[in-house]
Each structure stands twice: as C-alpha cells, then as structure tokens.
C-alpha positions as CSV (number, residue, x, y, z in Angstrom):
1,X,103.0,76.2,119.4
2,X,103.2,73.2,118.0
3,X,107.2,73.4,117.7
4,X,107.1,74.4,121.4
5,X,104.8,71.1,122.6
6,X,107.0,68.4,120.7
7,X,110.0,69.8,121.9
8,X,108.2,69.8,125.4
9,X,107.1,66.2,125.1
10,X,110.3,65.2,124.1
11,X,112.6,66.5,127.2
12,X,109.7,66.3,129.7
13,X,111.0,63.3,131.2
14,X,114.4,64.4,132.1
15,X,112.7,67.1,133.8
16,X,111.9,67.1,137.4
17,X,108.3,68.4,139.0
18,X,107.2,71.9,140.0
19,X,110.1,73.5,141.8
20,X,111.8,69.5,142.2
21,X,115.7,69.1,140.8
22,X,117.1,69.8,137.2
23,X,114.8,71.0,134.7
24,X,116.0,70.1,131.2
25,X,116.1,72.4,128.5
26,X,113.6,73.4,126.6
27,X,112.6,74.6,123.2
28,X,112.1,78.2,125.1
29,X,115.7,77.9,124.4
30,X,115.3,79.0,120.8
31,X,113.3,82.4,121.6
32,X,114.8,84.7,123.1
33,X,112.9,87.9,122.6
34,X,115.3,91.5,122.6
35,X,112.4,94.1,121.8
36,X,108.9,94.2,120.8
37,X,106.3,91.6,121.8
38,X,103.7,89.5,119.5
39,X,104.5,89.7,115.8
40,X,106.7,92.8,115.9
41,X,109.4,90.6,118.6
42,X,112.8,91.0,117.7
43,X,114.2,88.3,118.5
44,X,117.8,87.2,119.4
45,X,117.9,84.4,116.3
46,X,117.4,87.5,114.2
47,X,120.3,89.9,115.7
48,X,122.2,86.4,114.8
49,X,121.6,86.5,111.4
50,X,121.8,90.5,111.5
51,X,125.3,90.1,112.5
52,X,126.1,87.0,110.7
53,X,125.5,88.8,107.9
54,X,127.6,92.2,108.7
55,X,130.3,89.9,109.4
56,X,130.8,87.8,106.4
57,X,130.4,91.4,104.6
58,X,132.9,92.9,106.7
59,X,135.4,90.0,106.2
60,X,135.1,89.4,102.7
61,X,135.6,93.1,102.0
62,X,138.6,93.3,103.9
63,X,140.4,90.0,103.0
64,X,139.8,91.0,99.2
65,X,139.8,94.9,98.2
66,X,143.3,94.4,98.1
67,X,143.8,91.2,96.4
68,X,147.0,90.3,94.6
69,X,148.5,87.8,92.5
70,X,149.6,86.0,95.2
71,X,147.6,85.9,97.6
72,X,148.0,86.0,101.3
73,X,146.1,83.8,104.1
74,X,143.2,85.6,104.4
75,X,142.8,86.4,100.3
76,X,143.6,82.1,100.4
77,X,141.1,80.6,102.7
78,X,138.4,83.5,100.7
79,X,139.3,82.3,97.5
80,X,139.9,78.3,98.9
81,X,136.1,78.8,99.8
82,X,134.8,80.4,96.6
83,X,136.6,77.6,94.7
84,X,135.4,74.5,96.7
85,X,131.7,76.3,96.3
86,X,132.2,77.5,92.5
87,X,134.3,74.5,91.1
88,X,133.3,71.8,93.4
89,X,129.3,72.0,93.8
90,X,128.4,74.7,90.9
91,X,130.5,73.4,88.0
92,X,130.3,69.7,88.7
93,X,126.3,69.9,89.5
94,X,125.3,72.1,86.9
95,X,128.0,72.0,83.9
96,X,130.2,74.4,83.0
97,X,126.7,75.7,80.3
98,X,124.9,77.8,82.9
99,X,127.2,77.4,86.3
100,X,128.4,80.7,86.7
101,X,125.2,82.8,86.5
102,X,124.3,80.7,90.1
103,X,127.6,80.9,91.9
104,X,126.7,84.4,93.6
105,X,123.6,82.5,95.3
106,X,125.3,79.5,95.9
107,X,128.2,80.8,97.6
108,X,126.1,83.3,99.7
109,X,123.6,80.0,100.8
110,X,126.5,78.2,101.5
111,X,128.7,80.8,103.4
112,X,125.5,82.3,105.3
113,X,124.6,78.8,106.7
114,X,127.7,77.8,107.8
115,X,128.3,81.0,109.5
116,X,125.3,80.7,111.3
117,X,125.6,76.9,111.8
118,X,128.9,77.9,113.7
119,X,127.8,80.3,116.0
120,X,126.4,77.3,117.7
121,X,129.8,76.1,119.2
122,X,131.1,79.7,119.2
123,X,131.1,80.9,122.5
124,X,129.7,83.2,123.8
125,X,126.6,82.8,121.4
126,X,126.6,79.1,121.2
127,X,123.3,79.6,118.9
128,X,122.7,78.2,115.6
129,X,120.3,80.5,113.7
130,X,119.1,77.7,111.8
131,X,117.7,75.9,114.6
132,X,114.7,78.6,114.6
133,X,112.4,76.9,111.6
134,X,111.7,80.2,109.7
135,X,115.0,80.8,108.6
136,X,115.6,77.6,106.4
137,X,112.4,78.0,105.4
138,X,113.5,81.9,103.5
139,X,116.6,80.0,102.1
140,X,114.2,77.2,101.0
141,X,111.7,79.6,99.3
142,X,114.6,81.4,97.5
143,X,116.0,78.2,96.2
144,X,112.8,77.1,95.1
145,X,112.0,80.3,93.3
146,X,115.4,80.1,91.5
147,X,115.2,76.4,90.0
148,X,111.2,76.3,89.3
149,X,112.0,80.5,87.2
150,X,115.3,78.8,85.8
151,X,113.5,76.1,84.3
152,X,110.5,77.6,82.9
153,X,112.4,80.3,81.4
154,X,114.4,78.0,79.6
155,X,111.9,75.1,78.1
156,X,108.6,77.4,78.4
157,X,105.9,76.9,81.6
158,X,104.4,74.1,79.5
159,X,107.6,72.2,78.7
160,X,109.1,72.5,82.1
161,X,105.7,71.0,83.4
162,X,105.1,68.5,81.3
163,X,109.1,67.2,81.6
164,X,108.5,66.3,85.4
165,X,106.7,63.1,83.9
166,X,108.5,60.2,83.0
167,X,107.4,59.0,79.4
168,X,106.7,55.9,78.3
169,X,104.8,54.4,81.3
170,X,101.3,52.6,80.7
171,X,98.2,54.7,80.7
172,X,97.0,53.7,84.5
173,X,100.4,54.2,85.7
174,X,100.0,57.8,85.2
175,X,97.4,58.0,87.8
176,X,99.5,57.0,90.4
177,X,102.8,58.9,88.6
178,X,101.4,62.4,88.2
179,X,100.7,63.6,91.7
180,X,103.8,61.7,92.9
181,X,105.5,63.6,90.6
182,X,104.3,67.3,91.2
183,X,104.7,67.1,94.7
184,X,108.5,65.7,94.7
185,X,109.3,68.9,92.8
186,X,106.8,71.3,94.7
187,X,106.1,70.1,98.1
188,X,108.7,67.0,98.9
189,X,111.8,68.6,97.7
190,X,111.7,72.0,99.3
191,X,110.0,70.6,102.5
192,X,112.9,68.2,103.1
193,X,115.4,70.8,102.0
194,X,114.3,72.8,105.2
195,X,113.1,70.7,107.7
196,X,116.5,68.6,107.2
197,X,118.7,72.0,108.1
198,X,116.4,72.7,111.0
199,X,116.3,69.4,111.9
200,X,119.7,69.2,112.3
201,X,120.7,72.3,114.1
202,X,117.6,72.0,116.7
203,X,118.8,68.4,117.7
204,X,122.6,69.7,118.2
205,X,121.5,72.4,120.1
206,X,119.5,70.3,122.6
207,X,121.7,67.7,123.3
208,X,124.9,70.4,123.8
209,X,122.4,71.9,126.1
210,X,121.2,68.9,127.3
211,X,124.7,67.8,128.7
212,X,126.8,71.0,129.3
213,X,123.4,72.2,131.7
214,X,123.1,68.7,133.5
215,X,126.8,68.7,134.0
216,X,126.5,71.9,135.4
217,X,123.9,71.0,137.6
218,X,125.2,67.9,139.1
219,X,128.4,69.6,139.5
220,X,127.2,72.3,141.6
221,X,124.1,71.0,143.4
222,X,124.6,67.3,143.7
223,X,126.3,64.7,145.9
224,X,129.7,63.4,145.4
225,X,128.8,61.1,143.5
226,X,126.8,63.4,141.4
227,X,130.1,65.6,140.9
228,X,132.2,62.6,139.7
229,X,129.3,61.8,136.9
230,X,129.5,65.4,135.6
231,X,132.8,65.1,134.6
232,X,131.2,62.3,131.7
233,X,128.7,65.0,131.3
234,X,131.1,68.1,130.4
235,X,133.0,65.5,128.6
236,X,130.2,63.9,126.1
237,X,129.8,67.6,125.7
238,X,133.3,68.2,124.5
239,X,132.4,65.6,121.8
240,X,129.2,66.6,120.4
241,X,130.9,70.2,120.0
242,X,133.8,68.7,117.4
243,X,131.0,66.6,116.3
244,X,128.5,69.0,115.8
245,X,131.3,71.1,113.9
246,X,131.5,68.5,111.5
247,X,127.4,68.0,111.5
248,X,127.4,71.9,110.8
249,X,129.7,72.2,107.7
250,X,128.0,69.0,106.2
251,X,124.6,70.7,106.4
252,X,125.8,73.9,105.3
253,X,127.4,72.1,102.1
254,X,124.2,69.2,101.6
255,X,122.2,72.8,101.7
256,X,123.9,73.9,99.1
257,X,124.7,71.2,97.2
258,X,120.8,70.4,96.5
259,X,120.2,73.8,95.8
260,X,122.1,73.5,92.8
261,X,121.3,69.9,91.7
262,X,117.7,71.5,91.6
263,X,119.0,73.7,89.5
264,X,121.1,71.7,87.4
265,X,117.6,69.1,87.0
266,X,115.6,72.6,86.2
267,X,117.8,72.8,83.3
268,X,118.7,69.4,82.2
269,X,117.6,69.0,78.8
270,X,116.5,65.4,79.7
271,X,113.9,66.8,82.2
C-alpha cells in the first residue's frame, strides 16, 4: 500500500481527471496478477523470475556439456562471464584465501540479476523483476546470511561482534560508535543493498513507460501538433532504453560486487 501511494503521488500530476486525457502510468504497472488472489496471487513478476531462471539453466547447460579446449562463441561469452565474475569481483574483493568457496553464489546473484534487469528492454516483456521490492529483498537476505555465518564461523560469534568496533576511541565516543556501528552491518548495509536495486529498476521502468505511453498517446489521439511532439517522446524513449541497458548491467555488477566486499570485510582479519 504504501509502495502503491508514493508511486501514485508521484505521477498524479501528469495524470488527467476522471475519464479526462492521458493517464500516466502507475505503479499498478508492477502487479500484474496470473492466478490466485490475496496472498496466494501469482503474479507475473514471479513467472519472470520462473523463467529467468529456466533460461539461464537451459543456456548454461547447453553452451557447456560439451565444452572443449577451445572453446566456441557460446562456451566464450559463458566462460568470458564466469571470468569477469570469478577473477574480477571474487578474487580481487576477497583474496585469492577463501574466493572460490563464494563464486557459485556470486556468479548466480550476478547472472540472475542481470537477466532479470534485461527483461526490462526485452520486448515483448519489457519487465524488470527487480522493480517488484520483494525480490531484492530474498537476494538481500541471502547475502546477508552468507557474510554475517562466514564471519562468525571464522573468528567465533564473540570475535566477529566485538571486531565491528573500531579500537582505540575514548570512552564517550563509544556511546555514539556502538549503535552506529551495529546497524551499518545489520540494518544500513543490507537495507541499501536492496532498496538501491529496486530503486533503480522501478525508476527505469516508469520513465520508459512514462514516454513510450505518452508518445503513444499524443500520437494517436492528439492534434497535429501533438503528433509532431511524440516523435521527441518515442525518441527520449529510444535513449533511456540504451541507457537503461547500461543502468541494468551496472546494478546487476554494484549488486554483486557488495555482496562480496561484505564478504571479503566478514573475513578480513583486520575486522
């Protein structure tokens, strides 16, 4: 509800009155039950990540049970991917120590995202799962789990604890320091992780909405003038798509990336 009235207060203005003009989008745009009602609605951001899912599984599999020595183009853009996830965000964040035991979930994150991410310029979905809040909340969760078990099972629960507070500060300092500190690592940190994936995709998604609908709109209900202006419309629309591309493969990768420099922090002697 709460999603639903700041998204509503935030369009509203574009919108004409009852029954007047173009109505902007909504955030009624992001629900679109299939099956079911109350909490048992399936809904069509989950047969997204249903078939995001099936797909990467279905594509890995196939560009890979028969790999060889030297590989072709599909075995090469699998294994380009695996490397830039494996050697450029595992190894370099969390040392070549204890990298490879976290690859698996980093790869997964980072692949799952950005196929997801992508089905919001991929006609004809032209929906980014992670525009629906819940879903970067799971990935959140998991990541959370991961780095907060990783550290404590290395240093002890006691250790681990007591290494999120810097040493050496004076005595009143610490009032101030201490519940700073506990909720960076268990409030702040996985809040942000989340709300900045959703963040991102919901915006995208309103303002390709927002554009390729009023385009539409002036195009086949307006004056002449109205039709001339929808040709900027479609246009800025062509833009935010190659720009939301790039805004889709940066959040998939700053996703993953902070997962593992959690992880890597969870770990770090130091901490």
């Amino acid at each position: 509800m709460s999603l639903h009235l700041l998204g509503t207060s935030l369009v509203a203005p574009l919108a004409g009155g009852e029954g007047e003009g173009f109505h902007a989008p909504s955030p009624e745009e992001f629900y679109w039950p299939i099956f079911g009602s109350g909490d048992w609605t399936f809904t069509r951001p989950m047969l997204m990540l249903a078939l995001s899912v099936v797909l990467i599984s279905v594509v890995l599999i196939a560009l890979t049970k028969k790999a060889a020595i030297v590989p072709g183009k599909g075995q090469w853009m699998v294994e380009q991917a695996y490397d830039f996830v494996r050697n450029g965000i595992a190894r370099d964040v969390i040392g070549s120590k204890d990298f490879l035991k976290y690859v698996p979930l980093l790869f997964s994150l980072f692949v799952l995202i950005l196929v997801n991410n992508l089905f919001g310029i991929i006609p004809p979905i032209q929906y980014p799962t992670m525009s629906r809040i819940g879903f970067p909340i799971a990935l959140t969760l998991i990541v959370y789990a991961v780095y907060h078990i990783a550290g404590m099972r290395r240093k002890g629960v006691g250790h681990y604890l007591g290494g999120m507070i810097p040493k050496g500060l004076p005595k009143p300092i610490y009032l101030l320091i201490v519940p700073l500190e506990y909720a960076t690592y268990f409030i702040i940190r996985p809040l942000t992780l989340a709300l900045r994936l959703f963040g991102n995709m919901f915006a995208g998604h309103m303002l390709l909405l927002l554009f390729i609908l009023g385009g539409e709109y002036m195009l086949l209900h307006g004056g002449i003038g109205l039709k001339i202006t929808s040709i900027g419309s479609f246009a800025m629309a062509l833009i935010f798509t190659a720009f939301e591309a790039l805004i889709q493969f940066l959040q998939a990768y700053i996703f993953t990336l902070l997962a593992a420099t959690y992880i890597a922090d969870a770990l770090a002697e130091e901490h």
